[in-house]
C-alpha positions as CSV (number, residue, x, y, z in Angstrom):
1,X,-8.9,-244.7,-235.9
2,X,-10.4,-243.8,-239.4
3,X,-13.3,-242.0,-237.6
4,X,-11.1,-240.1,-235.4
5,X,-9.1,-238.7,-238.1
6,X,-12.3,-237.7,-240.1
7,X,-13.4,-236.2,-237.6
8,X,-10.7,-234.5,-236.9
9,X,-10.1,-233.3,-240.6
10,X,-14.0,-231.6,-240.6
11,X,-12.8,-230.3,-236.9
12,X,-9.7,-228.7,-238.9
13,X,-11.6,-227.3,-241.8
14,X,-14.1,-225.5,-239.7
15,X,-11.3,-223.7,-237.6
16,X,-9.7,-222.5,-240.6
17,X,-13.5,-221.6,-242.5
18,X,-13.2,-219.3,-239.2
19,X,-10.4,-218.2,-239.6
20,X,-10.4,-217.1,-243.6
21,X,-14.2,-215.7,-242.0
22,X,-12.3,-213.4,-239.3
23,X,-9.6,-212.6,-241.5
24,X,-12.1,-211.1,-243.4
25,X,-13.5,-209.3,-241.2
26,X,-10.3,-207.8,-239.6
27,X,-9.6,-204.3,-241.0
28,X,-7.6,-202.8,-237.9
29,X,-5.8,-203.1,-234.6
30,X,-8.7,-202.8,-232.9
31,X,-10.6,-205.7,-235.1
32,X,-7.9,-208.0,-234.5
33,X,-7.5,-207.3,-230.8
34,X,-10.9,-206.7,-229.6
35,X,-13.2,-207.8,-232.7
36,X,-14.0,-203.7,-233.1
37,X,-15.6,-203.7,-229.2
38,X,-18.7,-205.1,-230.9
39,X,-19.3,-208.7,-229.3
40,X,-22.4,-209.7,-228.0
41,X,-22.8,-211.5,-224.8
42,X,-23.6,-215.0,-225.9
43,X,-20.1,-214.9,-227.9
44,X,-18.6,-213.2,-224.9
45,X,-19.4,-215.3,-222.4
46,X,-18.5,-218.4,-224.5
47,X,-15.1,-217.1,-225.3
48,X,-15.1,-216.2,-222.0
49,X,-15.3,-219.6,-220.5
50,X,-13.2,-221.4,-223.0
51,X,-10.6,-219.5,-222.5
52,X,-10.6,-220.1,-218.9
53,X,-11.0,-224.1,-219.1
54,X,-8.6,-225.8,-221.4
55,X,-6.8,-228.9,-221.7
56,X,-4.9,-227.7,-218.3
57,X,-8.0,-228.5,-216.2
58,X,-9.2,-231.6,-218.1
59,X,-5.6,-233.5,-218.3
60,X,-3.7,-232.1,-215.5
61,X,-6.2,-230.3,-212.6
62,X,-8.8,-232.7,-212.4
63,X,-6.7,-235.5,-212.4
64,X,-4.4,-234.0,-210.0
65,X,-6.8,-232.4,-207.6
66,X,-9.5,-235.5,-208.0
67,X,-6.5,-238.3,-206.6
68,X,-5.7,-236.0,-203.8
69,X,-9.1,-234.7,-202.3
70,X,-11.1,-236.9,-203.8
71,X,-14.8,-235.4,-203.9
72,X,-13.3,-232.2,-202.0
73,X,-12.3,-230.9,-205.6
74,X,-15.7,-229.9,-206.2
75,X,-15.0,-227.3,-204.1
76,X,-12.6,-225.4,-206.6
77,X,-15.2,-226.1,-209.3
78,X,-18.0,-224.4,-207.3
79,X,-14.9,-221.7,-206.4
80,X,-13.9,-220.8,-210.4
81,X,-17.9,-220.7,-211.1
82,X,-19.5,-218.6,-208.6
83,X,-16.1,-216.5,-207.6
84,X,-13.7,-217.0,-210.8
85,X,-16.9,-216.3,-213.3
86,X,-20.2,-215.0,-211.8
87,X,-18.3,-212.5,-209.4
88,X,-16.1,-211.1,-211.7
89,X,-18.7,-210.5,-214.6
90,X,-20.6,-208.8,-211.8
91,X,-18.2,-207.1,-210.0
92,X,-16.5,-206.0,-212.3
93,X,-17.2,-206.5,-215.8
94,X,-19.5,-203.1,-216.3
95,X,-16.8,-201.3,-214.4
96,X,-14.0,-202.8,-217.2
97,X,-16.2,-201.6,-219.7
98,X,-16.9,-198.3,-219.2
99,X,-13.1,-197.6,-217.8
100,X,-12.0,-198.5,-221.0
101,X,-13.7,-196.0,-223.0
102,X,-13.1,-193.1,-220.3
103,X,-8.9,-193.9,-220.3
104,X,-9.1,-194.7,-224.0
105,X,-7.0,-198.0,-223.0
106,X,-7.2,-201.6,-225.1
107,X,-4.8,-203.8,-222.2
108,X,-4.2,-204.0,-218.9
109,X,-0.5,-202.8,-219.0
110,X,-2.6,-199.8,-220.7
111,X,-4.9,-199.5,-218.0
112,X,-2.3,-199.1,-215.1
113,X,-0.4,-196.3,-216.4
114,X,-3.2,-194.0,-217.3
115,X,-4.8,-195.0,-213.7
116,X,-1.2,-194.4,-211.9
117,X,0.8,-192.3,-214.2
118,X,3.0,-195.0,-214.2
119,X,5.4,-195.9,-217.5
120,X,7.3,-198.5,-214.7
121,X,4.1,-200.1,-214.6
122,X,3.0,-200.3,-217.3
123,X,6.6,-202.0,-218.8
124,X,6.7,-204.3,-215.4
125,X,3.4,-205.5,-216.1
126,X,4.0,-205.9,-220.1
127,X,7.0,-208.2,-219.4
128,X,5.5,-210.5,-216.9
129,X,2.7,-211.4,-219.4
130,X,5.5,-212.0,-221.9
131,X,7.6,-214.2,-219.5
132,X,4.7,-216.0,-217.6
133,X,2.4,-216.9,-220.3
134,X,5.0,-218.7,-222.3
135,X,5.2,-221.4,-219.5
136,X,1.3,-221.6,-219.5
137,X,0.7,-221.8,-222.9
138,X,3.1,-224.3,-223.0
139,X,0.9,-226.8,-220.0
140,X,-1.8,-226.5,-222.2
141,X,0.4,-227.9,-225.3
142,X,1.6,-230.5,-223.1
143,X,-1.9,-231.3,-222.3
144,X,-2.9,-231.6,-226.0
145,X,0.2,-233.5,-227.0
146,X,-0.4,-236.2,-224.3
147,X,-4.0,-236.6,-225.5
148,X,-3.0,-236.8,-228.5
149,X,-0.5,-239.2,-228.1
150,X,-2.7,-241.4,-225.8
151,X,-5.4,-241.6,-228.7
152,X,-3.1,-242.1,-232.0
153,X,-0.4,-243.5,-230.7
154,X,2.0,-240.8,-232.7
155,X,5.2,-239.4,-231.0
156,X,4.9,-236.3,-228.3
157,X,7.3,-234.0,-230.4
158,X,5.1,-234.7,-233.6
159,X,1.6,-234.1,-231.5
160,X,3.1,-231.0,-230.5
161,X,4.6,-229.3,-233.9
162,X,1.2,-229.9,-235.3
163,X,-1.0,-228.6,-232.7
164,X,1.7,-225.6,-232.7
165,X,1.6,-225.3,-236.2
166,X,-2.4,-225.4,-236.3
167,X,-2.9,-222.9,-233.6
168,X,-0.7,-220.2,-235.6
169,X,-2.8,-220.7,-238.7
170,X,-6.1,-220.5,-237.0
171,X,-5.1,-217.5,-234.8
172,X,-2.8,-215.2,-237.1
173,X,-5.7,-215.1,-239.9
174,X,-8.6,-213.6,-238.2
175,X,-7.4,-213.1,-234.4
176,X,-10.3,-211.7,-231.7
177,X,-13.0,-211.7,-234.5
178,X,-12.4,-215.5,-235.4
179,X,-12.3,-216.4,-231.5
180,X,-15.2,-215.1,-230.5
181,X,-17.2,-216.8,-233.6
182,X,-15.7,-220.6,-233.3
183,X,-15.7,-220.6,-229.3
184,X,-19.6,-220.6,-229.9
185,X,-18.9,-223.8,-231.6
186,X,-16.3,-224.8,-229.0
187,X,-18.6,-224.1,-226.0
188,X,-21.5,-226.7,-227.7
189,X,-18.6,-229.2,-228.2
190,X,-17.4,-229.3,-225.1
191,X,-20.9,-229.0,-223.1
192,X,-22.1,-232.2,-225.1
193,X,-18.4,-233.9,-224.2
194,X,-18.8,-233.6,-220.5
195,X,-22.7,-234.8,-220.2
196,X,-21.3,-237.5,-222.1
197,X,-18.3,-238.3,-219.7
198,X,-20.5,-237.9,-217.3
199,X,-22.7,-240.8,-218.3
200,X,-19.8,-243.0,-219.5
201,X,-18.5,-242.8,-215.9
202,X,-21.5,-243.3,-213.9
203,X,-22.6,-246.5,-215.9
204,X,-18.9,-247.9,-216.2
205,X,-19.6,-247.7,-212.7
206,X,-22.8,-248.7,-211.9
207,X,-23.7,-245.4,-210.4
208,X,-22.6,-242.5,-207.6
209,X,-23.4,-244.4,-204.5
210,X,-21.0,-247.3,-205.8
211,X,-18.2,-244.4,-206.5
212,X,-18.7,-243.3,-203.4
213,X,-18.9,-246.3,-201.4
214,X,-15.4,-247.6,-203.2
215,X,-13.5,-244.1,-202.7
216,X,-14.8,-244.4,-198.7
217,X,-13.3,-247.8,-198.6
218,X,-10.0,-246.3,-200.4
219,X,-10.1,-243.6,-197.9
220,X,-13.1,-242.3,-195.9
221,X,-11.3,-238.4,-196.6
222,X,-11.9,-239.0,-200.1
223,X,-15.5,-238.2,-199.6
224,X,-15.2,-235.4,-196.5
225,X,-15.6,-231.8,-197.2
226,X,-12.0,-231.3,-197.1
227,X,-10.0,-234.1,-198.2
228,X,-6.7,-235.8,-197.3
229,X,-4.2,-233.2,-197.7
230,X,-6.2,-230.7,-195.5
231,X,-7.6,-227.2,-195.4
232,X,-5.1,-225.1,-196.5
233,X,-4.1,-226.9,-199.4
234,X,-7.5,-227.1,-200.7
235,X,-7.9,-223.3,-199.5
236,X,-4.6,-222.3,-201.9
237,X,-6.5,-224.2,-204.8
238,X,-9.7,-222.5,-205.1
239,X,-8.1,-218.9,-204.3
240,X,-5.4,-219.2,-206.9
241,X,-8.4,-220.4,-209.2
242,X,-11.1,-218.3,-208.5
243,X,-9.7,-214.9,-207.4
244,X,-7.0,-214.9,-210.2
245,X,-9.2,-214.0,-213.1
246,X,-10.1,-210.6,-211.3
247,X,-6.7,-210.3,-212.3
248,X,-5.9,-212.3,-215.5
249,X,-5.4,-210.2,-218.8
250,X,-7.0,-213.1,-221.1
251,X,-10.0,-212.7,-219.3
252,X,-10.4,-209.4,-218.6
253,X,-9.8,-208.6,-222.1
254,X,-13.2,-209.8,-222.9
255,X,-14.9,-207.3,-221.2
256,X,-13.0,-204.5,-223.3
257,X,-14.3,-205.9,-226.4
258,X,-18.4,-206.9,-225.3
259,X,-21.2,-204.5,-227.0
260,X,-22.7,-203.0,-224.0
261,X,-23.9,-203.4,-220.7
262,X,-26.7,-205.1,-221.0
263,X,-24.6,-207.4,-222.9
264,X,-22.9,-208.2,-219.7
265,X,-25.8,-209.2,-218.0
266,X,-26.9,-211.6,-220.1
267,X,-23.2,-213.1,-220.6
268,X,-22.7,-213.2,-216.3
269,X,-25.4,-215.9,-216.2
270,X,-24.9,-217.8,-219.5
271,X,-21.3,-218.4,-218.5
272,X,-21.8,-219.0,-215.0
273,X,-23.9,-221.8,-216.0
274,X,-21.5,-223.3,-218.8
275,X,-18.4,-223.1,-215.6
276,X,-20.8,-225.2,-213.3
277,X,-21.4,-227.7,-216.1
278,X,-17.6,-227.9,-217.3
279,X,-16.0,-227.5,-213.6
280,X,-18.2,-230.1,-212.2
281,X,-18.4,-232.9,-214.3
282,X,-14.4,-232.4,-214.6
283,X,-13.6,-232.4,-211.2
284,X,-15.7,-234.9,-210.7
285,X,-14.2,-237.3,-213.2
286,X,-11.2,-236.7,-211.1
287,X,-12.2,-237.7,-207.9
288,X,-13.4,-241.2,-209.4
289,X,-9.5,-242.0,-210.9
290,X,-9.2,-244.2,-207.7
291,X,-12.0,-245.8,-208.4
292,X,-11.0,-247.1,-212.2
293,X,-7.7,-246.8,-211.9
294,X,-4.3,-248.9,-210.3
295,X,-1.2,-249.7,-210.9
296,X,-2.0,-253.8,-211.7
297,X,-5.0,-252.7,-214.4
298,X,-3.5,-249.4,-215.6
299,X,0.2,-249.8,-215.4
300,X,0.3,-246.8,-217.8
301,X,-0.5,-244.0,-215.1
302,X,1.7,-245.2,-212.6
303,X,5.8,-245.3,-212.5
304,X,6.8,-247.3,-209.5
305,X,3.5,-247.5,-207.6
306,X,2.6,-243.6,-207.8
307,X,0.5,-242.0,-210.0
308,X,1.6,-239.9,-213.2
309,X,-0.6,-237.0,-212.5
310,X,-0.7,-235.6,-216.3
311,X,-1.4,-239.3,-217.6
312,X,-4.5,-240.2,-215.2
313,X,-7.6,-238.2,-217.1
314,X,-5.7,-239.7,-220.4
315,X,-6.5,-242.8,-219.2
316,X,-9.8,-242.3,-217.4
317,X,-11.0,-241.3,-221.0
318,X,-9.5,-244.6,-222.8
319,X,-11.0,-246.9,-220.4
320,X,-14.6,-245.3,-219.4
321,X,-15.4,-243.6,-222.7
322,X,-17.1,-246.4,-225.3
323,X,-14.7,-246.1,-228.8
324,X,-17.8,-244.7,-230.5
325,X,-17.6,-241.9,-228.9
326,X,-14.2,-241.5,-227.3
327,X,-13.7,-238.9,-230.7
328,X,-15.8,-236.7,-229.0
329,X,-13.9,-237.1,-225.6
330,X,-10.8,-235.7,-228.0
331,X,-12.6,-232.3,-229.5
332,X,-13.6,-231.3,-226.0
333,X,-10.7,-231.0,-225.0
334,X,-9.0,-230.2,-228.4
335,X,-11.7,-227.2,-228.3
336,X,-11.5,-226.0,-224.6
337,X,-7.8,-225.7,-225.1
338,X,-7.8,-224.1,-228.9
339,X,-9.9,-221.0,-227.4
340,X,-7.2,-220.8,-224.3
341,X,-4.4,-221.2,-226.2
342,X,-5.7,-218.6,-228.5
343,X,-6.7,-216.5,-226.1
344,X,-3.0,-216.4,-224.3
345,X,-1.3,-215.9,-227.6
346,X,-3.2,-213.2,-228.8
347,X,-3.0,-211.1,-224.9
348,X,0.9,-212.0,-225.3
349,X,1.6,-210.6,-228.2
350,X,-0.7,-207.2,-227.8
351,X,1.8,-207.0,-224.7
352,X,4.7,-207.1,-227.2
353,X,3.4,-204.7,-229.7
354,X,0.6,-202.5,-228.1
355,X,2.4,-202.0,-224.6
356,X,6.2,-202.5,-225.5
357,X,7.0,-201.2,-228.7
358,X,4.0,-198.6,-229.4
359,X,4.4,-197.8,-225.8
360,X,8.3,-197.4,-225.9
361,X,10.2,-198.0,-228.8
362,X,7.8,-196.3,-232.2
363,X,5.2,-194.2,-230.4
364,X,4.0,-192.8,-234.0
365,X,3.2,-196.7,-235.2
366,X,0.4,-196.5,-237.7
367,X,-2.7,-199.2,-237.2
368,X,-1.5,-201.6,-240.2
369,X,1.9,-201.5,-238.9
370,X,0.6,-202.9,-235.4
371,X,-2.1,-205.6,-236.6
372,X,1.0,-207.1,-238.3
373,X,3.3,-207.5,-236.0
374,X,0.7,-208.7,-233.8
375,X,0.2,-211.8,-236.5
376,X,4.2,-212.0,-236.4
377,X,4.5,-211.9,-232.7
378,X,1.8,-214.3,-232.2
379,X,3.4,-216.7,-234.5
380,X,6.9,-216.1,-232.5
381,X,5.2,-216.7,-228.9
382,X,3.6,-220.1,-230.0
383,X,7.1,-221.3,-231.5
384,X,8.7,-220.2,-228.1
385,X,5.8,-222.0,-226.0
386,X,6.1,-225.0,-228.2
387,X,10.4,-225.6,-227.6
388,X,9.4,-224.7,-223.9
389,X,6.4,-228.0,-224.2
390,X,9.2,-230.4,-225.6
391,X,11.6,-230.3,-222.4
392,X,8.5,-230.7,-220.5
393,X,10.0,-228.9,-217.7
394,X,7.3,-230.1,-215.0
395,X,4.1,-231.4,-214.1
396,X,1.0,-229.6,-216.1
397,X,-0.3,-228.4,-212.3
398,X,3.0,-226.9,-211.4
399,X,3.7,-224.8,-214.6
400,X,-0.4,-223.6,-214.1
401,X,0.3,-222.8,-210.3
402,X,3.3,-220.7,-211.3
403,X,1.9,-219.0,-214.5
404,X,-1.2,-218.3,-212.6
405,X,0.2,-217.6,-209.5
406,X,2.8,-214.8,-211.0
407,X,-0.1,-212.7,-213.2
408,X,-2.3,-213.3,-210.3
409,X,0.5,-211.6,-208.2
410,X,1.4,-208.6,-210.5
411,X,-2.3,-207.7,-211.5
412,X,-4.5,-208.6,-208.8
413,X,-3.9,-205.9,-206.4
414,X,-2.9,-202.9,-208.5
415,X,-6.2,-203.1,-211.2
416,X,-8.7,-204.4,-208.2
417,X,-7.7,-201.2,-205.8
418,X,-7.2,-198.9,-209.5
419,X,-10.9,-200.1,-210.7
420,X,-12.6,-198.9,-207.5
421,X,-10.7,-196.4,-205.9
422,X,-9.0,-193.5,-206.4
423,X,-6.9,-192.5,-203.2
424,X,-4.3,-195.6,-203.8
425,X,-1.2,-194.0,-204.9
426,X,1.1,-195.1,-207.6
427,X,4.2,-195.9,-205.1
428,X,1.2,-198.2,-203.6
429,X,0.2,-199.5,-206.7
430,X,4.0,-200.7,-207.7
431,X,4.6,-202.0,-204.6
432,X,1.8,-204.6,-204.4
433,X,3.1,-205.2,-208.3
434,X,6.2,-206.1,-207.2
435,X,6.2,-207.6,-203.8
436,X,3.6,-209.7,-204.8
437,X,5.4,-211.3,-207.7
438,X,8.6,-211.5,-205.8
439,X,6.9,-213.1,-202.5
440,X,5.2,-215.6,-204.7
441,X,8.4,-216.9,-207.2
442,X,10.6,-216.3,-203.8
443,X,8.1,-219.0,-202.3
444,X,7.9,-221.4,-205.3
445,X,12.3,-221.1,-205.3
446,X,11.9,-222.4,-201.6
447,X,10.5,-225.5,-201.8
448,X,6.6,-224.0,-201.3
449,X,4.0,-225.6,-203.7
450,X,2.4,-223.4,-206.6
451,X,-0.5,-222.9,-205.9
452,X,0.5,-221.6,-202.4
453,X,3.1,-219.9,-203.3
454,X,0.7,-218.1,-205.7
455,X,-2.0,-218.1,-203.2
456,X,0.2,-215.9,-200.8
457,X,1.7,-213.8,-203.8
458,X,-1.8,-212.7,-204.6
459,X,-2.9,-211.8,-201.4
460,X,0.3,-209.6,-200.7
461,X,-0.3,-208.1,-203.8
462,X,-4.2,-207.3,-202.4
463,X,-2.9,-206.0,-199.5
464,X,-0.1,-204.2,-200.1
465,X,-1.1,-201.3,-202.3
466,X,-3.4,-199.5,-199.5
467,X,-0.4,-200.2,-196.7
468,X,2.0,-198.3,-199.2
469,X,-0.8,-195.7,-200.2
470,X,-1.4,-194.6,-196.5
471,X,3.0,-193.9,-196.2
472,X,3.0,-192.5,-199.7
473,X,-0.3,-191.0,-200.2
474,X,-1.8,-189.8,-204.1
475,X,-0.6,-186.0,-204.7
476,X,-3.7,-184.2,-204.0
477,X,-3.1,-182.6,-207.4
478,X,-3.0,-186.1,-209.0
479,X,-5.4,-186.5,-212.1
């Protein structure tokens, strides 16, 4: 215990040393938000693939996903590598880049209403990222909480005013700037955590053919291709994971913000490789929670027999993971979900201030005014996504599924079809918007599970704006 809290105390003081380092180097809106468009593609690419993996895919996802296929959930690993990260550096990270500069745009929200001419949008799309990232920055507090809980023993509500109140130190002082410096840092940590899960888990259990021949015994669909719950389910995983982040403002932001092209070259294939390594040594770990753990040796992650999906990787980690070095199991996922968490907050709050209120309410808002509120509106969404973490309104996997499911669903088709076309209209672009966020949270009201739900919001939203466009074609006049 004395280690862990050293540990954690250096782990503290380096994340504000970073954040005293960005604050210094903040001087605008555009320093705050987008570290002055002048981050190089190592930083990028880190930043890029913290945000994306946080303490939602170590404590909830792979635990989740790992009981219920089995191996099969190295599927949505290979998925959110080669579609959710190479692809969309590829496809379109240059394409990002240089649209930026031509619209003169820093979000998203931005983005659609110079491509459409569309203020509706551009206030529809604001308010989503408002409403839906409060629920998914709270999973990953509930994440960190339980982890912290499970390793100090200290109460949930205490675990979670303290990572609450650490986040909004670290990220108010230096914002973009400090993120992309310490997720360097966080990227190292958490690459040396998983080869070290890794190798805790195949020695605990004296290697992969004895995981595998166990799990076969357990269930011979634990090690198919496809496992138990079937092909659709698995299907609706890696879409709503992989195809999302063409979509998702926290990561598109990074591409506003990376030096050059060349640049993005080099970041494509250094974060591809840090998603395989993190992805598939995660989902891995979660396909062998059958094999370590049951209800008679783990009572813990069970409540009457069934698994408690958010408390199985918890556990995994305390009984797999020698002491020595179950402190480092803790700052991976402390540091995957620091750089989300920060990366969330500081997209919500640009959608506050840069979309809403210089974009509505003060047009004529000077530069100091805005990097302000942004620190007071960051400070205001963690509050909001910490009450939200207390009730723990649902399983870490459900609150993901609708979060991701709902930005997936208003993004997806309107910036995809905006990015690299120019006949889809704006009636088009709104009604993909729309119909594919109300299809998906009509869905999740019935009954349907998230990540469906947000699986078939996403592709309506795909679909839908080239429908409309051919009914209610662009003005030929149309800029």
């Amino acid at each position: 215990m004395a280690l862990k809290i050293i540990v954690l105390s250096i782990y503290g003081l380096m994340v504000i040393f970073f954040g005293v380092l960005g604050l210094k180097k903040t001087k605008s809106f555009e320093d705050f938000f987008l570290g002055g468009r002048n981050i190089g593609p190592w930083m990028t690419a880190f930043t890029y693939g913290t945000a994306y993996f946080s303490a939602v895919l170590f404590i909830g996802f792979a635990g989740n996903i790992g009981w219920g296929f089995g191996l099969s959930g190295l599927w949505v690993a290979l998925g959110n590598s080669l579609i959710g990260v190479f692809c969309v550096w590829w496809l379109i990270g240059p394409k990002i880049r240089i649209m930026s500069e031509e619209y003169k745009v820093a979000t998203m929200p931005e983005f659609l209403e110079k491509r459409f001419d569309s203020r509706f949008l551009k206030l529809f799309a604001s308010i989503a990222i408002f409403v839906f990232f409060v629920p998914y920055t709270s999973a990953v507090f509930m994440g960190l909480s339980y982890l912290f809980t499970s390793n100090f023993n200290i109460d949930y509500t205490l675990a979670l005013v303290l990572m609450g109140g650490f986040t909004a130190i670290y990220l108010v002082l230096g914002g973009y700037k400090s993120m992309t410096m310490i997720d360097v840092v966080f990227g190292i940590i958490m690459t040396a955590g998983v080869f070290i899960l890794l190798w805790s888990i195949l020695d605990k259990a004296d290697g992969m053919a004895n995981i595998i021949a166990k799990l076969k015994e357990i269930n011979p669909k634990l090690v198919k291709s496809v496992g138990p719950p079937g092909f659709w389910p698995l299907f609706s995983l890696v879409f709503l994971t992989s195809v999302a982040p063409f979509g998702m403002p926290q990561l598109i932001q990074k591409f506003y913000a990376i030096k050059d092209k060349r640049s993005i070259r080099i970041g494509m294939y250094a974060s591809t490789g840090f998603a395989l390594i993190i992805t598939g040594i995660a989902y891995f770990t979660g396909a062998t929670t059958r094999f370590f753990l049951s209800p008679e040796t783990t009572p813990a992650a069970f409540s009457n027999g069934k698994p408690i999906v958010d408390a199985l990787m918890p556990e995994i980690i305390a009984n797999v993971v020698p002491g020595s070095l179950s402190v480092l199991m803790l700052l991976l996922i402390l540091s995957a979900s620091m750089s989300t968490l920060a990366a969330l907050i500081l997209i919500s709050s640009s959608s506050v201030v840069k979309d809403l209120y210089a974009g509505f309410v003060n047009k004529g808002s000077d530069d100091r005014r805005l990097t302000l509120l942004m620190r007071v509106i960051s400070a205001v969404f963690i509050l909001l996504a910490v009450i939200l973490a207390y009730f723990k309104p649902a399983t870490i996997v459900s609150i993901l599924g609708v979060s991701w499911g709902a930005i997936g669903a208003v993004f997806l088709g309107p910036f995809i079809w905006g990015l690299f076309t120019k006949w889809v209209s704006k009636t088009g672009a709104i009604a993909g918007s729309v119909f594919g966020l109300g299809i998906c949270m009509f869905l999740y009201l019935r009954g349907v599970s998230s990540p469906q739900a947000g699986t078939i919001g996403m592709m309506v939203s795909l679909a839908t704006p080239p429908l409309i466009s051919l009914i209610f074609p662009r003005p030929k006049n149309a800029k």
